[in-house]
N, C-alpha and C positions, 0 to 999 in steps of 0.2 A: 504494500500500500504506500501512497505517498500522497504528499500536500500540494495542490495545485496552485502557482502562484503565478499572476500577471504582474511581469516585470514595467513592461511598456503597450501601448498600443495594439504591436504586432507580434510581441512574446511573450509567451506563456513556460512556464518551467516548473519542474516540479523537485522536492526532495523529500528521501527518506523519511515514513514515519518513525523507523527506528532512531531517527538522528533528529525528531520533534518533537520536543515534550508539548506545545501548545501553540496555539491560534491567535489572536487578541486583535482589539482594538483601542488602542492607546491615544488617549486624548493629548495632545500636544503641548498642555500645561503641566504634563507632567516629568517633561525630559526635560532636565537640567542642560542647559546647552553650556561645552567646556571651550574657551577663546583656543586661539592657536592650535588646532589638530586638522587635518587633513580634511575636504571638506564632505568625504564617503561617510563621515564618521558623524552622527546629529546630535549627540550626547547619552548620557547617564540618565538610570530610572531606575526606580527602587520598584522589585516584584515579588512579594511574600519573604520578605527581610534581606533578598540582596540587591546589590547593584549589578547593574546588567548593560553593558554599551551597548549603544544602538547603531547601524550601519544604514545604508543607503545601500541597497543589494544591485539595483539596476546602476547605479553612478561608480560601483566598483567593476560589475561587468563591463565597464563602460557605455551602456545604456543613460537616454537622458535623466538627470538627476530627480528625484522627487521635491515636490512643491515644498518647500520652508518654510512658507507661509499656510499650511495645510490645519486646520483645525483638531484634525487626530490621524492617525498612522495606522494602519494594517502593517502587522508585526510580526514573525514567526519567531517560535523561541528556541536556536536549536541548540543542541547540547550533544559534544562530539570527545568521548575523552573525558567525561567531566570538563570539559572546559564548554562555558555556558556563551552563546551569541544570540543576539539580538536583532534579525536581519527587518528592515521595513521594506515593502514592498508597496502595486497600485493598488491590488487587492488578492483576495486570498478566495480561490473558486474553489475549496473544499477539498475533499479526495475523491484520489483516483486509483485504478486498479490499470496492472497489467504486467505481464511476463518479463522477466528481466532479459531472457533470447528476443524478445522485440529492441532493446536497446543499441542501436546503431552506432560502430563508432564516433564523436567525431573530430578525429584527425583528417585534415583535409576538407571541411564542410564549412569551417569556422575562423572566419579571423584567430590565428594563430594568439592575440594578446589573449581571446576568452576563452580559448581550449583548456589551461590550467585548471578550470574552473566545472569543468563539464564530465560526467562520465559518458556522457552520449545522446542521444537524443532519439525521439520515436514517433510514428507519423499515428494522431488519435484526431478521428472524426476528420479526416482531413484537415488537421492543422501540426504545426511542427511545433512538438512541445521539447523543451531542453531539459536533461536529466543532470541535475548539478548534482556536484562535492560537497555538500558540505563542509568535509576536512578541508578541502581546499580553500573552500570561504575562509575560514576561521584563522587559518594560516597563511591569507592574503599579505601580500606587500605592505599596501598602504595601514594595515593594522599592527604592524609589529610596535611599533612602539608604543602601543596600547599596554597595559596589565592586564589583559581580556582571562590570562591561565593564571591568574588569584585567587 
């Protein structure tokens, strides 16, 4: 099973329910915004007593960034390792179901900067949904100098 998530307009992506502890919808008064960090990165939130950073998942695929000015954020909460990320997304179409032999590679399919990111991808309902890493999220570039594995 996995979580269906609308990065931008024209893609759609999904990851592991094993690698998803939850869903949310997070009101935008509640992220502490941190000056000087990278701008993938939208701040800090407190969820059932911890802190949890939150990322722009489309502006790190290099997707256009999500609205900053947005009144609350669709959020997935994922958790890989014990180490806890906070990805926001345009919105979150629930789950989905299907064969891990349907997963394509894709090497060669993909601007090479977002392949890092990708296990594969798979054609549903005729549209091309991307099958991300999580681990690889969470061990992005632009977050290393985050404390994200605290």
């Amino acid at each position: 099973m996995f979580l269906r998530l609308k990065l931008d307009e024209q893609t759609s992506a999904v990851v592991p329910m094993l690698q998803t502890q939850e869903a949310i919808v997070l009101p935008a008064g509640r992220i502490s915004v941190i000056p000087n960090l990278p701008s993938p990165i939208l701040g800090l939130f407190n969820r059932r007593s911890s802190l949890l950073w939150l990322v722009d998942l489309p502006e790190i695929l290099g997707l256009e960034p999500l609205d900053r000015h947005a009144h609350s954020y669709d959020i997935a909460l994922l958790n890989v390792a014990n180490v806890p990320l906070a990805v926001a997304v345009r919105s979150i179409q629930g789950v989905t179901r299907f064969a891990q032999e349907q997963i394509e590679s894709p090497i060669g399919s993909f601007n090479p900067a977002f392949t890092p990111y990708l296990r594969g991808w798979i054609l549903q309902a005729k549209e091309l949904v991307l099958v991300l890493e999580p681990e690889a999220i969470i061990n992005a570039q632009v977050l290393n100098q985050l404390t994200v594995h605290s």
